[in-house]
HTML snippet that shows the backbone in 3Dmol.js (N, CA, C, O; Angstrom):
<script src="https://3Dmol.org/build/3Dmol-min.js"></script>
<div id="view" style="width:600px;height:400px;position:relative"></div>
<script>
const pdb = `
ATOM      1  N   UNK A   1      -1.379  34.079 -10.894  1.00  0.00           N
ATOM      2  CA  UNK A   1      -2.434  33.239 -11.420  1.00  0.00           C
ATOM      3  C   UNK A   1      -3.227  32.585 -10.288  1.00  0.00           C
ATOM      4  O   UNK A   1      -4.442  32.547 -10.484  1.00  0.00           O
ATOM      5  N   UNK A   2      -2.786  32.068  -9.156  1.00  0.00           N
ATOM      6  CA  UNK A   2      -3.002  31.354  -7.892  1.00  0.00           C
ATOM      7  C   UNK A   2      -4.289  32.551  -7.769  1.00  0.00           C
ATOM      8  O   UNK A   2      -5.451  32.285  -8.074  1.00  0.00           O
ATOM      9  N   UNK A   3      -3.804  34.002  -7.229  1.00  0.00           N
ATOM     10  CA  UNK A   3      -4.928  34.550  -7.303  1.00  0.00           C
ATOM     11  C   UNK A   3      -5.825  35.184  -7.576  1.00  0.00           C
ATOM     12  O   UNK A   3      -6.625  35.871  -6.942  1.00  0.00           O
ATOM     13  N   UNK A   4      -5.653  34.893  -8.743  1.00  0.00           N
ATOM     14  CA  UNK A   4      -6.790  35.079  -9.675  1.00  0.00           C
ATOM     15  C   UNK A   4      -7.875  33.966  -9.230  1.00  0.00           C
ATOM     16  O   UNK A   4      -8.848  34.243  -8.528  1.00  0.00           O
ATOM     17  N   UNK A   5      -7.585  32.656  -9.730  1.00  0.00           N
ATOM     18  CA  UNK A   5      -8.303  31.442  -9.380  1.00  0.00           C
ATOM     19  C   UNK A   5      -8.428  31.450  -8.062  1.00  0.00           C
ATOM     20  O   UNK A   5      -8.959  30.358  -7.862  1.00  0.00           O
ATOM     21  N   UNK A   6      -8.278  32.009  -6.921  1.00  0.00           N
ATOM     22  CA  UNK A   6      -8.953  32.229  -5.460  1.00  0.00           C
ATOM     23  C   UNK A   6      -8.032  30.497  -5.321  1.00  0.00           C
ATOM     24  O   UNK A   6      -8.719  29.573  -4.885  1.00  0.00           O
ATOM     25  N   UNK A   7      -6.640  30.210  -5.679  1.00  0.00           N
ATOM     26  CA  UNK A   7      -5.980  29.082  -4.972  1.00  0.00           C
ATOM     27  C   UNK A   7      -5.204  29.361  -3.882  1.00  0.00           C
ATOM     28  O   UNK A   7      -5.206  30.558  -3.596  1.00  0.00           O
ATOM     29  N   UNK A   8      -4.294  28.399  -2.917  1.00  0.00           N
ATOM     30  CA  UNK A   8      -3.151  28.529  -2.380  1.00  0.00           C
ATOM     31  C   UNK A   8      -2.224  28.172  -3.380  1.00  0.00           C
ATOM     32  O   UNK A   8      -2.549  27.452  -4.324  1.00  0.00           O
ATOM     33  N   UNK A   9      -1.114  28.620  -3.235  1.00  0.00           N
ATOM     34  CA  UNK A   9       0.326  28.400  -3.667  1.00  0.00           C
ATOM     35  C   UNK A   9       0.527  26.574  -3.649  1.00  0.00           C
ATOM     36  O   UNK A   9       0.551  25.860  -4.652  1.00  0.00           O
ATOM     37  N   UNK A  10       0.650  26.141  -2.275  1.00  0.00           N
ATOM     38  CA  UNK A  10       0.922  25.169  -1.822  1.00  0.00           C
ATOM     39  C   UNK A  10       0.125  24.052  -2.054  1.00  0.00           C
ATOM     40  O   UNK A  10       0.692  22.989  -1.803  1.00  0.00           O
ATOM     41  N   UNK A  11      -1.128  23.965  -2.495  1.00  0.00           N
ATOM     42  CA  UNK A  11      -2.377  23.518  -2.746  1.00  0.00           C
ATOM     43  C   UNK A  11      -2.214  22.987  -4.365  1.00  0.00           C
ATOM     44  O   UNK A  11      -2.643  21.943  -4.856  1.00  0.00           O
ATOM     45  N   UNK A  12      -1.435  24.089  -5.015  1.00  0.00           N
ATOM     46  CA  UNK A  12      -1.798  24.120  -6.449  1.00  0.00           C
ATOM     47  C   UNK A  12      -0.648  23.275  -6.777  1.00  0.00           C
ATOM     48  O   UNK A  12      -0.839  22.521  -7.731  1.00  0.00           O
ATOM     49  N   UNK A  13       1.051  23.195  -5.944  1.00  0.00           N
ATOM     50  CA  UNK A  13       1.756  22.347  -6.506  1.00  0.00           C
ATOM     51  C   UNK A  13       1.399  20.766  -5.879  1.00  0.00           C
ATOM     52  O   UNK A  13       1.513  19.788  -6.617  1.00  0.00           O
ATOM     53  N   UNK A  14       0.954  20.626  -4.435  1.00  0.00           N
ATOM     54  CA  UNK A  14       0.584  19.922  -4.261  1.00  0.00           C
ATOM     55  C   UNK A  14      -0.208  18.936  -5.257  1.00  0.00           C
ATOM     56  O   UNK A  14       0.027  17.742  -5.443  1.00  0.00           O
ATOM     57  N   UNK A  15      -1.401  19.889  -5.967  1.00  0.00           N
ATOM     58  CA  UNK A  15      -2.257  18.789  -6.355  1.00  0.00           C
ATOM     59  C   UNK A  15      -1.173  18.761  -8.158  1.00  0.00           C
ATOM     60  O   UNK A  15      -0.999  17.632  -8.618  1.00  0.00           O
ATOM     61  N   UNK A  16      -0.724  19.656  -8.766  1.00  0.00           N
ATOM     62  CA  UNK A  16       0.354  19.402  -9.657  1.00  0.00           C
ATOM     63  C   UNK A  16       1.639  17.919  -9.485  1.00  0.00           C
ATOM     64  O   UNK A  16       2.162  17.292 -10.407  1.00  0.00           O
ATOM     65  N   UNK A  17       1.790  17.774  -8.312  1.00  0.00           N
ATOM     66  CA  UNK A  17       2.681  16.550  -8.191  1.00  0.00           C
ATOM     67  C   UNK A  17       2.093  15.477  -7.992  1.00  0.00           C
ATOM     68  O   UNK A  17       2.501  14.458  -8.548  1.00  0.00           O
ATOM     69  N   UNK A  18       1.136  15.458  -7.259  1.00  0.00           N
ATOM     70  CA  UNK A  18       0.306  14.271  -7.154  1.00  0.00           C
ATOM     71  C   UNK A  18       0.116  13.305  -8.578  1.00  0.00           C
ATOM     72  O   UNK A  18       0.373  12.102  -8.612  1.00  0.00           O
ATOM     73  N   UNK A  19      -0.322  14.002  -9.575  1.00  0.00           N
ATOM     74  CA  UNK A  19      -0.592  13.448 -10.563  1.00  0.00           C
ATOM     75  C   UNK A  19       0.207  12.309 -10.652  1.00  0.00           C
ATOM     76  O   UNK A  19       1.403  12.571 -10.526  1.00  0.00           O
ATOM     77  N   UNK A  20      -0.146  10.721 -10.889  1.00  0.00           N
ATOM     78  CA  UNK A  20       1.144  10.011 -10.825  1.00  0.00           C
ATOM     79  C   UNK A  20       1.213   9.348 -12.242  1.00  0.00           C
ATOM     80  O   UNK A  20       0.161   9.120 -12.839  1.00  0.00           O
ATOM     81  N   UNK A  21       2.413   9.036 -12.790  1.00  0.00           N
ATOM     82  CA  UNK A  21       2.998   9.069 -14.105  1.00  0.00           C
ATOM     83  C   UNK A  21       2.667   7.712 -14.349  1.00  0.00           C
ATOM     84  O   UNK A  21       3.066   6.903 -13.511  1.00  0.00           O
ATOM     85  N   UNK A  22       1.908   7.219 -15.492  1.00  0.00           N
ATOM     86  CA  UNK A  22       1.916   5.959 -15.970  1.00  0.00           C
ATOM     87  C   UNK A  22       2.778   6.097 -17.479  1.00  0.00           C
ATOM     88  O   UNK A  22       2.623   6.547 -18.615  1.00  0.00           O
ATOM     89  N   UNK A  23       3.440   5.627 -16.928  1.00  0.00           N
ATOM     90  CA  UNK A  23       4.783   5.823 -18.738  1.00  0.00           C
ATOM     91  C   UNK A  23       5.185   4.405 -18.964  1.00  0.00           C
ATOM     92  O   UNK A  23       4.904   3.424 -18.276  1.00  0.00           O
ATOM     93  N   UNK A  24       5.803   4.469 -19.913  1.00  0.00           N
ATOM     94  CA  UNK A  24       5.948   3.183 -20.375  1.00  0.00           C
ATOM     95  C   UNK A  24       7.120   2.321 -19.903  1.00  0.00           C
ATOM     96  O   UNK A  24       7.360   1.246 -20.454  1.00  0.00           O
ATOM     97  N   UNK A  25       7.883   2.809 -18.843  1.00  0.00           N
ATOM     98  CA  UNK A  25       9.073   2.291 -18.150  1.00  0.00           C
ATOM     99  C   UNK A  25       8.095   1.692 -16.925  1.00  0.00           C
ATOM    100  O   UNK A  25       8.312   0.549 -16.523  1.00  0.00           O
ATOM    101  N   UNK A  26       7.086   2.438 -16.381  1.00  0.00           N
ATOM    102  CA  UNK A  26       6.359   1.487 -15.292  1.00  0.00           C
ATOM    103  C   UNK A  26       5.240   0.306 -15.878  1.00  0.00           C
ATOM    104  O   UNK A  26       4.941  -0.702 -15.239  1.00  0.00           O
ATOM    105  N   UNK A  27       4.681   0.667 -17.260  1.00  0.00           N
ATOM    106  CA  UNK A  27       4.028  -0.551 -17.885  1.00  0.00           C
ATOM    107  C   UNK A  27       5.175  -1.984 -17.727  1.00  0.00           C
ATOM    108  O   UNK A  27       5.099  -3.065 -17.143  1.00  0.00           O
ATOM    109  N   UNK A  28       6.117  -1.376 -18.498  1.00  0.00           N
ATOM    110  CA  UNK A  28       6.909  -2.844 -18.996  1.00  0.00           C
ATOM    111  C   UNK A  28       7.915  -3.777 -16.895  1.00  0.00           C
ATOM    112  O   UNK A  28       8.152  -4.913 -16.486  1.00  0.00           O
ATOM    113  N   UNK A  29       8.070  -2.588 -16.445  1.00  0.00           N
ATOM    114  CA  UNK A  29       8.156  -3.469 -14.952  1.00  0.00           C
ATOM    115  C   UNK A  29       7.554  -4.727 -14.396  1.00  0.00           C
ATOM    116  O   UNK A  29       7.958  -5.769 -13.879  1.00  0.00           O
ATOM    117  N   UNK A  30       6.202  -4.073 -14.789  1.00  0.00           N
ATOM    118  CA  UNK A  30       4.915  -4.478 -14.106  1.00  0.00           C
ATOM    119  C   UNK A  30       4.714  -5.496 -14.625  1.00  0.00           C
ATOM    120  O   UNK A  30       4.558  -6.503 -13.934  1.00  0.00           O
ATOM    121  N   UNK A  31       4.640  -5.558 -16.398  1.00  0.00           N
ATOM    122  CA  UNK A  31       4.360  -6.249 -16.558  1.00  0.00           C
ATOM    123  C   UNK A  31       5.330  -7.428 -16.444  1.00  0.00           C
ATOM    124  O   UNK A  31       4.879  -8.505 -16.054  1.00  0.00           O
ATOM    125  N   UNK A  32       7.062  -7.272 -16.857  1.00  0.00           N
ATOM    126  CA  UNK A  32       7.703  -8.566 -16.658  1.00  0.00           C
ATOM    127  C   UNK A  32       7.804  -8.853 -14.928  1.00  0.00           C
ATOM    128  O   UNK A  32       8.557  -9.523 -14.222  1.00  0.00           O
ATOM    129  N   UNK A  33       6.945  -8.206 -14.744  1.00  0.00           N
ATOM    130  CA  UNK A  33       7.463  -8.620 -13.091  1.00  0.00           C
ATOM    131  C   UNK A  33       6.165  -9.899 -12.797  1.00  0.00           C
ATOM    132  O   UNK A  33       6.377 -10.974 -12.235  1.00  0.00           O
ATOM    133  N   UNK A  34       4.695  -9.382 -13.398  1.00  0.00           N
ATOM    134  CA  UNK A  34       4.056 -10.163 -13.212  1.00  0.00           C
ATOM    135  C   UNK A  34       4.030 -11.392 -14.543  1.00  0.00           C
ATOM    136  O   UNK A  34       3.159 -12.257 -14.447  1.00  0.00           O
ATOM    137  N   UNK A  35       4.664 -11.427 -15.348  1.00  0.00           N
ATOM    138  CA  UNK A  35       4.980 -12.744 -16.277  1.00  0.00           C
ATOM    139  C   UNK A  35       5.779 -13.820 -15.655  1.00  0.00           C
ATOM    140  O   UNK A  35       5.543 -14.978 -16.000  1.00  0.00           O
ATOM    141  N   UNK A  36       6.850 -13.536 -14.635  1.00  0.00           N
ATOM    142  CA  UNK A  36       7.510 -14.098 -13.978  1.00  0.00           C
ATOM    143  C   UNK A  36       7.248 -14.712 -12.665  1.00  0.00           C
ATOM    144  O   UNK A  36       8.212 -14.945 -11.936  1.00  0.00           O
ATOM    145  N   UNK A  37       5.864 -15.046 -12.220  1.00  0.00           N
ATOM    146  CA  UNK A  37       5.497 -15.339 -11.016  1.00  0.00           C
ATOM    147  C   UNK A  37       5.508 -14.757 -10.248  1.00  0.00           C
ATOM    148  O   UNK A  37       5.101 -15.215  -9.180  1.00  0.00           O
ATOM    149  N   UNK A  38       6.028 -13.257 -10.328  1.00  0.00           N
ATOM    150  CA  UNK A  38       6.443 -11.847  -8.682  1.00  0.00           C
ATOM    151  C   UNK A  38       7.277 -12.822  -8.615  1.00  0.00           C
ATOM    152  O   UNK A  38       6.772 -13.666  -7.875  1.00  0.00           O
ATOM    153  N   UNK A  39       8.686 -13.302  -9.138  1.00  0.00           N
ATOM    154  CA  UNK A  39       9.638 -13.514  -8.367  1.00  0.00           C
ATOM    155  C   UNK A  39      10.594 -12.568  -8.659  1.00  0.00           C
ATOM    156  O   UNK A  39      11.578 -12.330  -7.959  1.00  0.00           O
ATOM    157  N   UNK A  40      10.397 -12.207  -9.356  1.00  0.00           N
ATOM    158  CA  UNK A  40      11.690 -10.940 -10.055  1.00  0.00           C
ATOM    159  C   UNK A  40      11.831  -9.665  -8.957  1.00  0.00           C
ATOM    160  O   UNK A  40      10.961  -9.122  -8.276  1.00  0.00           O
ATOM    161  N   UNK A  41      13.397  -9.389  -9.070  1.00  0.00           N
ATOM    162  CA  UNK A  41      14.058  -8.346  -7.841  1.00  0.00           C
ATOM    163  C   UNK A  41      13.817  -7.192  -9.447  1.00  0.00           C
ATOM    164  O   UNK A  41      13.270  -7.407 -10.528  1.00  0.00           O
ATOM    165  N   UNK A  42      14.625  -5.824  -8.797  1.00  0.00           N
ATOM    166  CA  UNK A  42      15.085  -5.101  -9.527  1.00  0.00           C
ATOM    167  C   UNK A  42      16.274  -5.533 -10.598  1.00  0.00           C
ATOM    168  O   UNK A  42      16.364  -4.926 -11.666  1.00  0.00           O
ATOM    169  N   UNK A  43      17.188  -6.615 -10.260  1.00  0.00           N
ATOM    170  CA  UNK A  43      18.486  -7.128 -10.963  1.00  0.00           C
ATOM    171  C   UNK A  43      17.605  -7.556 -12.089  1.00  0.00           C
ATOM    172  O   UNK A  43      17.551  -6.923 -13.144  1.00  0.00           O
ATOM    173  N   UNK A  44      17.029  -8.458 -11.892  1.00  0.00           N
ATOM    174  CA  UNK A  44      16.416  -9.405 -12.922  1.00  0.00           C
ATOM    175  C   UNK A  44      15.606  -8.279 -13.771  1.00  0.00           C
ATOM    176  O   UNK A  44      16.133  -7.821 -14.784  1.00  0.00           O
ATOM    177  N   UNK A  45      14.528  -7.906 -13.419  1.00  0.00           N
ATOM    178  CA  UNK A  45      14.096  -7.228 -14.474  1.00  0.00           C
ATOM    179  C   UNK A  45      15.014  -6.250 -15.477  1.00  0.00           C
ATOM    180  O   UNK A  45      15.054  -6.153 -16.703  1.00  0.00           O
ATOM    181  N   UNK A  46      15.817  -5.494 -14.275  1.00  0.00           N
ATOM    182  CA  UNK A  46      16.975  -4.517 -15.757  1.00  0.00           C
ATOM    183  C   UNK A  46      17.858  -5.625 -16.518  1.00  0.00           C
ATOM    184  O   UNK A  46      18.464  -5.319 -17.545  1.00  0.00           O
ATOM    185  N   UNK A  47      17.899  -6.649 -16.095  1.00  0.00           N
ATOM    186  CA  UNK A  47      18.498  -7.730 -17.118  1.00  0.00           C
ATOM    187  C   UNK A  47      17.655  -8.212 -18.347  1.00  0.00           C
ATOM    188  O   UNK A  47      18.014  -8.403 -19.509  1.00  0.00           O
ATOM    189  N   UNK A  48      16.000  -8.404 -17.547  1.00  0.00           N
ATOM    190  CA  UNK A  48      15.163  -8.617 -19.051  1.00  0.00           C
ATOM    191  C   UNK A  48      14.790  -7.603 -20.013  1.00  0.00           C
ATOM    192  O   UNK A  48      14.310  -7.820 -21.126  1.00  0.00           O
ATOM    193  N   UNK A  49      15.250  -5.601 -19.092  1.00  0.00           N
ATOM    194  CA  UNK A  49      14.950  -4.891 -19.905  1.00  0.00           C
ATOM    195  C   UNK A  49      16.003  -4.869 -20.793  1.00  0.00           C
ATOM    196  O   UNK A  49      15.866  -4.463 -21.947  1.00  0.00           O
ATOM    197  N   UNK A  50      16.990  -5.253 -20.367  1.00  0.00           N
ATOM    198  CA  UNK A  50      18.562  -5.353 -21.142  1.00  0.00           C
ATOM    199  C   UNK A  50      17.948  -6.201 -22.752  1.00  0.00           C
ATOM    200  O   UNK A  50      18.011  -5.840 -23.927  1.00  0.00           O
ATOM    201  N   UNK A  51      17.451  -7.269 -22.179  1.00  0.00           N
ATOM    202  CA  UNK A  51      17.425  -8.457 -23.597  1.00  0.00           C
ATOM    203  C   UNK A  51      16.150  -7.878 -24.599  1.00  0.00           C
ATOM    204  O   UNK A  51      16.007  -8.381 -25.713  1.00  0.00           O
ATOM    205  N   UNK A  52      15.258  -6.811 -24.133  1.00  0.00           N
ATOM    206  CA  UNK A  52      14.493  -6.225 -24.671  1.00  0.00           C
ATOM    207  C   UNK A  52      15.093  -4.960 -25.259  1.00  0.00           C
ATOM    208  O   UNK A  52      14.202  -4.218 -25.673  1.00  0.00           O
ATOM    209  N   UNK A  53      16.402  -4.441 -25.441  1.00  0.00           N
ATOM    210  CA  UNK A  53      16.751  -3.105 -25.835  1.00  0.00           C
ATOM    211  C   UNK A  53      16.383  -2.122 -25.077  1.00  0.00           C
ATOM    212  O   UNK A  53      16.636  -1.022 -25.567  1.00  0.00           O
ATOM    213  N   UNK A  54      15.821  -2.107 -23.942  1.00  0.00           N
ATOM    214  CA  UNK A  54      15.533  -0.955 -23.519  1.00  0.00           C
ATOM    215  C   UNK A  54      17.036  -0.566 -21.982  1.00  0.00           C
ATOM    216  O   UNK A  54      17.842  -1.336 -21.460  1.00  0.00           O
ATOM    217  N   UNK A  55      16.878   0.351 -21.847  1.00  0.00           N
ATOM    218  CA  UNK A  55      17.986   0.752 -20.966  1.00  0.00           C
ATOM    219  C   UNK A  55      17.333   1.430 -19.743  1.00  0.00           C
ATOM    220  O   UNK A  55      16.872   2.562 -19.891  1.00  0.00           O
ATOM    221  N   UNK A  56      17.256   0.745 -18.412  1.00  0.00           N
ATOM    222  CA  UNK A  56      16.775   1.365 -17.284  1.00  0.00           C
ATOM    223  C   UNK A  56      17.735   1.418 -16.096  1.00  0.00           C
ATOM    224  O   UNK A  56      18.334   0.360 -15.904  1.00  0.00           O
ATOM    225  N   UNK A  57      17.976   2.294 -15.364  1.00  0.00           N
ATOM    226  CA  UNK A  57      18.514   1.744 -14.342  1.00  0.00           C
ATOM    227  C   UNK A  57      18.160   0.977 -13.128  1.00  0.00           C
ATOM    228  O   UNK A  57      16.986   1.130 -12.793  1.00  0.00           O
ATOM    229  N   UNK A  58      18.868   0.191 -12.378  1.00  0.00           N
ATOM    230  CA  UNK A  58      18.418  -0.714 -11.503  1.00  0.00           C
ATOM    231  C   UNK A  58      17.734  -0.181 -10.046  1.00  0.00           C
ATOM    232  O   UNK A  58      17.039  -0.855  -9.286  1.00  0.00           O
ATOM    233  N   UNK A  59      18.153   1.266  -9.887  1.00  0.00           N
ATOM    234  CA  UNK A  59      17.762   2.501  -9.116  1.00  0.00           C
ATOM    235  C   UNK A  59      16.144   2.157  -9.537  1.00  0.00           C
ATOM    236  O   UNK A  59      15.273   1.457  -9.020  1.00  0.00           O
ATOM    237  N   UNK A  60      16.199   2.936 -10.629  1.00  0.00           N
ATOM    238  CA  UNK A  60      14.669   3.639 -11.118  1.00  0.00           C
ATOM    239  C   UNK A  60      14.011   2.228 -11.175  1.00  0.00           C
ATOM    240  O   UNK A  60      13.173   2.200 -10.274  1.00  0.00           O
ATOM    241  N   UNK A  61      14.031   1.064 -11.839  1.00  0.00           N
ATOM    242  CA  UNK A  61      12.755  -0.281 -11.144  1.00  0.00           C
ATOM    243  C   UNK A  61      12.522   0.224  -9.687  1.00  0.00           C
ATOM    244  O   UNK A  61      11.513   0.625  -9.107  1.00  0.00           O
ATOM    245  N   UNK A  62      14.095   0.025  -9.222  1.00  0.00           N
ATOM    246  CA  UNK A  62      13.645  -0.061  -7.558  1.00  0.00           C
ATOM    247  C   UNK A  62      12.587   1.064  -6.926  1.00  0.00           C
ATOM    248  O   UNK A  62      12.289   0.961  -5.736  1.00  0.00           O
ATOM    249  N   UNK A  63      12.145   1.907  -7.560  1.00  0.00           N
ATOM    250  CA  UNK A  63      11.785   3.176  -7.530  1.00  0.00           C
ATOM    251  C   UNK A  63       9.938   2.662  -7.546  1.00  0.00           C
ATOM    252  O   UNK A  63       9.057   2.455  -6.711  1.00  0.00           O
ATOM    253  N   UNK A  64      10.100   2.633  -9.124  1.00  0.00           N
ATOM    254  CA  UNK A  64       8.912   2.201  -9.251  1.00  0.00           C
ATOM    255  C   UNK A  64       7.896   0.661  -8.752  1.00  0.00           C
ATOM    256  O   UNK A  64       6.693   0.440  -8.611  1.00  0.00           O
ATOM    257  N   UNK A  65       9.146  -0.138  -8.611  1.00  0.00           N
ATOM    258  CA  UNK A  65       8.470  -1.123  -7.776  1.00  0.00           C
ATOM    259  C   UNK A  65       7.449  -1.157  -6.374  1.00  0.00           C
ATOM    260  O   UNK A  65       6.495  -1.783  -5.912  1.00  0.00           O
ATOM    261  N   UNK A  66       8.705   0.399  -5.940  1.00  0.00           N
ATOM    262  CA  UNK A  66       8.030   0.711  -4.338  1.00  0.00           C
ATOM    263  C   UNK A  66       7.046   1.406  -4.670  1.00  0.00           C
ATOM    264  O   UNK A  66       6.056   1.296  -3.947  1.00  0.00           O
ATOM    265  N   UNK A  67       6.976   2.217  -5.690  1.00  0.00           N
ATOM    266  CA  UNK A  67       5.318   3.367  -6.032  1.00  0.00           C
ATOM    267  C   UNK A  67       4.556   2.431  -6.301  1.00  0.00           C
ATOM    268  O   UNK A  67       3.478   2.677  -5.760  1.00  0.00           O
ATOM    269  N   UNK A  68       4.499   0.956  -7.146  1.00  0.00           N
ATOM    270  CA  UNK A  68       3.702  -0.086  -7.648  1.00  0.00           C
ATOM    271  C   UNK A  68       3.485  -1.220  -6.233  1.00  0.00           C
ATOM    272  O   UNK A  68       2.682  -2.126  -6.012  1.00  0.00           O
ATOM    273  N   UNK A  69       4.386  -0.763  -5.630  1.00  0.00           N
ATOM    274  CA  UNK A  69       4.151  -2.069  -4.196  1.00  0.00           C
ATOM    275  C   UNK A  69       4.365  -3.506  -5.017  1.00  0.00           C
ATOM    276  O   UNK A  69       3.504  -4.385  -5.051  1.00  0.00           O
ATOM    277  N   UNK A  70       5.397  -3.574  -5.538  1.00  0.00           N
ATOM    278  CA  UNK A  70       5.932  -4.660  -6.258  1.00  0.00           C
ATOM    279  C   UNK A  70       6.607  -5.390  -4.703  1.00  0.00           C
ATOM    280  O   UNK A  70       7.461  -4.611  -4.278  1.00  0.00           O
ATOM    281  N   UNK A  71       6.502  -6.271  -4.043  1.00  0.00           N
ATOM    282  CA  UNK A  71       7.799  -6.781  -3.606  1.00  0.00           C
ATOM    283  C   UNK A  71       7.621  -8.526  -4.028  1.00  0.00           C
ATOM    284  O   UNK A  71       6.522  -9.042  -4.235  1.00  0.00           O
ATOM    285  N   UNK A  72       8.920  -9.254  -4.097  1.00  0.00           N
ATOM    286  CA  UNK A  72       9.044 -10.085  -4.510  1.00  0.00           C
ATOM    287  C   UNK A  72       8.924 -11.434  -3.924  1.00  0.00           C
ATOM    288  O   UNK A  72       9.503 -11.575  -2.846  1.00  0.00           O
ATOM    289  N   UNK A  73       8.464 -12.185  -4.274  1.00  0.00           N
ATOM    290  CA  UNK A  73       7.786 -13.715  -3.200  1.00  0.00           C
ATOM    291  C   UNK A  73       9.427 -14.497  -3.026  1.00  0.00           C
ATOM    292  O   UNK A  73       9.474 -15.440  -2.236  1.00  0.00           O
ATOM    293  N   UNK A  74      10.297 -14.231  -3.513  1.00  0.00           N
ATOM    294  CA  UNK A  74      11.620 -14.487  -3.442  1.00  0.00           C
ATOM    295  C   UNK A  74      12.500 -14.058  -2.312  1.00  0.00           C
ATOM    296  O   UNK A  74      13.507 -14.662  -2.680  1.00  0.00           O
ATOM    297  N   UNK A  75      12.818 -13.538  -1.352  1.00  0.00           N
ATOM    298  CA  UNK A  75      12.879 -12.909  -0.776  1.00  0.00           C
ATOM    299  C   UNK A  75      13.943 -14.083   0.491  1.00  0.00           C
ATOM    300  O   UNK A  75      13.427 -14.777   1.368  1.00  0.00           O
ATOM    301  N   UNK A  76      15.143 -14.002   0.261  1.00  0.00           N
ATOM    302  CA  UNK A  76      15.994 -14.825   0.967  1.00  0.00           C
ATOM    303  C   UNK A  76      16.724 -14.680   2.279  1.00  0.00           C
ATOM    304  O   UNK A  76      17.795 -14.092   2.131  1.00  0.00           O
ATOM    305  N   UNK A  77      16.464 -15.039   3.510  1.00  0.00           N
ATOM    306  CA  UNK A  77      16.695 -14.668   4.696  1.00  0.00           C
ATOM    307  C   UNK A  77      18.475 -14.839   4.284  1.00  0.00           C
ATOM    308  O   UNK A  77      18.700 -15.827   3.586  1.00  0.00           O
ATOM    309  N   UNK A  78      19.700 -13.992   4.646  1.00  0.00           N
ATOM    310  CA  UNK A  78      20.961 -14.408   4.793  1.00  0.00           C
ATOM    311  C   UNK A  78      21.393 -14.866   6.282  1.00  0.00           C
ATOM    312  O   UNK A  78      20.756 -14.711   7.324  1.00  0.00           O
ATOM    313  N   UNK A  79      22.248 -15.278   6.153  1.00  0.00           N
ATOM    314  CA  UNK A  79      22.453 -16.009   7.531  1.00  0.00           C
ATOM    315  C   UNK A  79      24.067 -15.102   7.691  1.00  0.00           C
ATOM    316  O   UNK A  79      25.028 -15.106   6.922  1.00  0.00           O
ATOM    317  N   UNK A  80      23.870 -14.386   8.986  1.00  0.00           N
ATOM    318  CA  UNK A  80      24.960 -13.904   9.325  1.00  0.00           C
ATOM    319  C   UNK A  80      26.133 -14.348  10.148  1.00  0.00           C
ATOM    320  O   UNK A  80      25.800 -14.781  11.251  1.00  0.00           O
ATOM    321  N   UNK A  81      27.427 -14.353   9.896  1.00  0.00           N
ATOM    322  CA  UNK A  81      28.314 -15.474  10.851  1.00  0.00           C
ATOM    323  C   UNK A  81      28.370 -13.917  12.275  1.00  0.00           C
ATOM    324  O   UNK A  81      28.322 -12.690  12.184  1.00  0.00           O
ATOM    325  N   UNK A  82      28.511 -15.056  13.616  1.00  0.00           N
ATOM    326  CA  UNK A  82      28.354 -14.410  14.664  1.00  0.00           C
ATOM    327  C   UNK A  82      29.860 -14.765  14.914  1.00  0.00           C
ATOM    328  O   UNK A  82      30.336 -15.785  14.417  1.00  0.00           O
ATOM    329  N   UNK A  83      30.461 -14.082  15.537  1.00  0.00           N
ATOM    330  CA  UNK A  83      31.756 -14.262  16.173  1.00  0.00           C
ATOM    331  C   UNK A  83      31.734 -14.967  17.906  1.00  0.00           C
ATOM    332  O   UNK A  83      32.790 -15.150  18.511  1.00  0.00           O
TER     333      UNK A  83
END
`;
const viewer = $3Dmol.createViewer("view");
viewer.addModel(pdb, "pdb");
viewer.setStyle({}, {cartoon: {color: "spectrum"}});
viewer.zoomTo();
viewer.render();
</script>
């Protein structure tokens, strides 16, 4: 089919993956992420998707947060003990 249509191979999955997925697991992120001030991690939100019935894993937010450039204004330096 590639050449028929005068494509590359590589060109055609290329622009096939690109396409990027707006589904309804990245709507509802987004949106409790921005109801919450951007303070929400990945924990918190699969906890509010929890109280909403829906089932996500804490992986896949983390996923889509980074495709959405979600990061969180929360963000806590730990303090490491030095020996």
């Amino acid at each position: 089919m590639c050449k028929i249509l005068d494509i590359s191979i590589s060109g055609f999955y290329k622009y096939k993956i690109s396409k990027p997925k707006i589904d309804t697991e990245t709507q509802r992120v987004v949106r409790i992420f921005n109801d919450n001030q951007k303070t929400y991690g990945s924990r918190c939100i699969r906890k509010e998707c929890r109280r909403e019935g829906v089932v996500v894993s804490r992986r896949r937010i983390a996923r889509i947060m980074q495709v959405e450039e979600l990061i969180s204004t929360c963000v806590l330096a730990h303090y490491k003990v030095h020996k």
